[in-house]
N, C-alpha and C positions, 0 to 999 in steps of 0.2 A: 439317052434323054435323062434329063435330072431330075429327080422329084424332089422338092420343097416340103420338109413338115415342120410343125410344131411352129409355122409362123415366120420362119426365116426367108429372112430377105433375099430374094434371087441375084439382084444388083449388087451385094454385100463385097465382093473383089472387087469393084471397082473402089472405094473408098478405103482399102487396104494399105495406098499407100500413104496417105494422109497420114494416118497412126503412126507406121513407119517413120516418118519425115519428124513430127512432133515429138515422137520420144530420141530422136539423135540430136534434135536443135535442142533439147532439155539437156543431153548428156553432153552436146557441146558446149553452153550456157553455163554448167554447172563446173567443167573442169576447167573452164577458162578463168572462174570465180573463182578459182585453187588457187590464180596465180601461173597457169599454164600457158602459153603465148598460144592464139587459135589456130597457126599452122600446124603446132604441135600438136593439138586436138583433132585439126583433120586428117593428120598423118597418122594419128593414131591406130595401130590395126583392129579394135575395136568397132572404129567411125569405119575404116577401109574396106573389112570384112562382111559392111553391114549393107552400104552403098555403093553406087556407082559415082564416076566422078561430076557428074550430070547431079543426079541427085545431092552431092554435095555443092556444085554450082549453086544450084536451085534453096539449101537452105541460107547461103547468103543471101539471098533476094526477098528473103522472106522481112517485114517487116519489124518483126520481134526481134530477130537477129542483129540488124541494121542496128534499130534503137539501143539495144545493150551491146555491141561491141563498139560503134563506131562506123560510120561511111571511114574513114581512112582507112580504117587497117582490113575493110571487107575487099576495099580497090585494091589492094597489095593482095591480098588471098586470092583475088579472080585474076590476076598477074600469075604469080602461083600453079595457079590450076589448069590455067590456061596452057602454060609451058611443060606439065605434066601430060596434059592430054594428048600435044604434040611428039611425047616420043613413043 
C-alpha cells in the first residue's frame, strides 16, 4: 500500500507522460529550427532512446507540431514510421 504525504498527488503517473511528450516535441521543434530535416531529428538517438515509435507517431498529431513543421512533411514522416514499425 502507498502512503501519500506532504500533499502529493496519488494520480501524478498518470500525467507523466505528457511532460515527456512536451519536452521531445520542444527538442524536436528546436533541432529542426537548426536547420536539421525532422526524419533526422526522429532518428535521432536522443528522440529514439527517449520514446517509443508510438509515441513519436503521436507527436506528429500533435497540433503544435503540425502547425510548425508543416502537414506535408508530417505525411512523409508517418510514411516513415509506418515502414519502420513494420520491420
Amino acid at each position: 500500500m502507498r502512503i501519500f504525504r506532504n500533499g502529493s498527488n496519488p494520480f501524478s503517473f498518470l500525467f507523466t507522460g505528457s511532460k515527456r511528450e512536451d519536452h521531445l516535441m520542444r527538442y524536436v521543434l528546436r533541432e529542426h529550427e537548426k536547420g536539421r530535416s525532422l526524419k533526422d531529428v526522429l532518428d535521432d538517438a536522443y528522440v529514439r532512446n527517449r520514446s517509443t515509435t508510438d509515441e513519436r507517431a503521436r507527436l506528429l498529431e500533435r497540433p503544435e507540431m503540425v502547425a510548425a513543421i508543416g502537414e506535408r512533411a508530417v505525411a512523409d514522416l508517418r510514411i516513415s514510421l509506418a515502414n519502420q514499425a513494420a520491420f
